[in-house]
N, C-alpha and C positions, 0 to 999 in steps of 0.2 A: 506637562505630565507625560512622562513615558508610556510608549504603548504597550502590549502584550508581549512579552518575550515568545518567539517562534522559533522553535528548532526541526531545524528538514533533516530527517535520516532517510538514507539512501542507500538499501542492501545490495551487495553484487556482489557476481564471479565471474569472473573474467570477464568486463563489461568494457575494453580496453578504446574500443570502437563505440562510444555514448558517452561514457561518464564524461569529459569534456565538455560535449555539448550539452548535456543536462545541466551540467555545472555554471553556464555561462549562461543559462537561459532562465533560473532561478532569479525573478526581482530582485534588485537590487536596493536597499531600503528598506526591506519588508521581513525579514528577516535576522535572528541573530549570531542563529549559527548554522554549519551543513557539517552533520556527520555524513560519512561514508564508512560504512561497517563493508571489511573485507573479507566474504566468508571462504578463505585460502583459494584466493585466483592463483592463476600461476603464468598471469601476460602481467601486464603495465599497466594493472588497473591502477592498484591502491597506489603509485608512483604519480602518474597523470593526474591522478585526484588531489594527491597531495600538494602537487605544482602551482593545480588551478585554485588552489586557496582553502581547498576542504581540510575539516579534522578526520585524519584516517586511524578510527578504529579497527583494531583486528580479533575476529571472534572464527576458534578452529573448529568451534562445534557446526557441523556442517547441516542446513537446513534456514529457507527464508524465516522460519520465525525464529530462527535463534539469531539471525542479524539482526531482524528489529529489535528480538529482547534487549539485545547488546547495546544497541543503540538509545531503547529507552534510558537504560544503566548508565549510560555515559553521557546522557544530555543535561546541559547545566539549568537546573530550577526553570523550566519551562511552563509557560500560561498554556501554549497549545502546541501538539506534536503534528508533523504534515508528512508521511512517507510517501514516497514516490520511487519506481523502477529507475535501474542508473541506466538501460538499453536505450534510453532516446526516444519510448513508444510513446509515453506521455509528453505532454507540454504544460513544462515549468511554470512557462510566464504567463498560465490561466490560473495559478495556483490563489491569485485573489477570491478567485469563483467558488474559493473552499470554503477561504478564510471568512468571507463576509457572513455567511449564516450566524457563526461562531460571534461574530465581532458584534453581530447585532442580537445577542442575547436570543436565539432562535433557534438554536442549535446546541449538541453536543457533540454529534457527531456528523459528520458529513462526507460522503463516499461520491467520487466522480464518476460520473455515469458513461460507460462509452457509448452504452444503448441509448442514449437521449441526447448526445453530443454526434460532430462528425467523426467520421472514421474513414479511413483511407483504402479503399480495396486491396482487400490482400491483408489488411493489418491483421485483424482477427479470423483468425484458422475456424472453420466450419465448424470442428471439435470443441473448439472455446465455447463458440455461440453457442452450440446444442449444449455444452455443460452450465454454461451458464442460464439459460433458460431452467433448465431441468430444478438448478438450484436455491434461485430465488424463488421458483413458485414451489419449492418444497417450503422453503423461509414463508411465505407468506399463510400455505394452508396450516402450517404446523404451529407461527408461531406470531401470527395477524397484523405480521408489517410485512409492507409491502419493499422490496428494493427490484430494483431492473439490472444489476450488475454488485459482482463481487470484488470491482477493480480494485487494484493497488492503490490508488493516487485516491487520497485522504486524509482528512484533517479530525482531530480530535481533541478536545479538551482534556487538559492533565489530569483534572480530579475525576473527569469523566474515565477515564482509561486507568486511572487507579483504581474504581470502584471495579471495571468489568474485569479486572485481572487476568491477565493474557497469559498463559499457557504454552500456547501450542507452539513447536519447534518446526514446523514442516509446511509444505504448502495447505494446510488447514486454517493458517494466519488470519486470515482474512474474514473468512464465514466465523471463525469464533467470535471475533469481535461485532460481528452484527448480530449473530443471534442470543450472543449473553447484552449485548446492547437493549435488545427487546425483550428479555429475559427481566430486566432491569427495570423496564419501563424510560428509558435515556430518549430523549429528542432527538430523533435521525432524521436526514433529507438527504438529498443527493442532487449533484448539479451537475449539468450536461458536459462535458470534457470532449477534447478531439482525442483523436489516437493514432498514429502511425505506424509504419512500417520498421519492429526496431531493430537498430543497428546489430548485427551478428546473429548466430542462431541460437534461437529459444530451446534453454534445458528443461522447460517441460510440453509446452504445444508440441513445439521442433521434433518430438521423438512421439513413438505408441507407446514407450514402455513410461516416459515422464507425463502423457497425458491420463493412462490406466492409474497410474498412481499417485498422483493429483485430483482424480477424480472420485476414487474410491477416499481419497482423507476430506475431501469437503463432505461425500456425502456421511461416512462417520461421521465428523463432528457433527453434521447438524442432526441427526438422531441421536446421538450421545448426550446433547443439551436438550433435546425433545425429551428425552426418556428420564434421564436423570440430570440434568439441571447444572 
């Protein structure tokens, strides 16, 4: 009997320096397909991606959740969706550590933890941390689950992710889908993940003006779904 069909979308822009290596570091076996949603790079991303075996979607609406939306849109009947950053910060070949909650009926959704995994000094900018702290214990007083990180690198069940219906076009991706996850009442856990140094500079950490405004759309949405649901 066939297993679960597993499609990995992979957003970027200009990610010309990783997506290679993400791409080669995805299990082999474990998967059915790897989109790469190119949200208009202007290096060798979506070229390199396309070489190394990936399906290269191209979405111009510019914003991470308009690549994942894209990518949801273009993934073929999937059991469970897994995104991950194409920068090289995550590691691929832990992507089991997503899948297995999901696989053993334990799970809907599952977010990789970098806070409970290793991380490499230097990977996470002090701004990250402090936002990221800031935002899960807003997630937790406001809406009584607990998460320890808002990472990228996550696995989801399809019906799961059709019920929470994802929205948001911009770095808000993330936090919406946990907090209408818990909104929901959906089975979340989170499993410890490494993290490294990713390849090229971060267009939102990497800058004050990509981390102010990153950081103002997480805390929106999560008073947005506090207040009005």
């Amino acid at each position: 009997m066939p297993g679960p069909r597993v499609s990995v979308i992979i957003p970027v822009f200009n990610e010309q320096d990783g997506i290679v290596l993400v791409l080669g570091d995805i299990p082999k076996g474990l998967v059915s397909e790897v989109i790469v949603v190119d949200n208009g790079s202007t290096d060798r991303t979506a070229q390199l991606a396309a070489q190394a075996g990936a399906r290269v979607v191209r979405e111009a609406r510019r914003g991470y959740g308009s690549a994942c939306l894209a990518g949801i849109a273009a993934a073929d009947r999937p059991d469970i969706l897994v995104f991950l950053d194409g920068d090289y910060s995550d590691h691929p070949d832990e992507m089991p550590l997503l899948l297995d909650p999901i696989l053993r009926g334990e799970a809907d959704l599952v977010i990789g933890s970098r806070m409970l995994g290793r991380r490499e000094p230097g990977a996470l900018l002090p701004q990250a941390r402090l936002g990221n702290w800031l935002a899960t214990r807003l997630i937790r007083l406001l809406f009584g689950v607990r998460f320890t990180d808002l990472g990228p690198f996550r696995a989801v069940r399809r019906e799961a992710l059709g019920r929470i219906g994802m929205r948001d076009t911009t770095f808000g991706w993330t936090v919406e889908m946990q907090v209408k996850a818990a909104r929901l009442g959906l089975r979340t856990t989170e499993a410890p993940v490494s993290y490294r140094r990713r390849k090229g500079v971060s267009k939102i950490t990497g800058t004050v003006s990509g981390t102010v405004r990153a950081g103002y759309r997480i805390l929106y949405t999560i008073f947005r779904y506090w207040l009005w649901g």
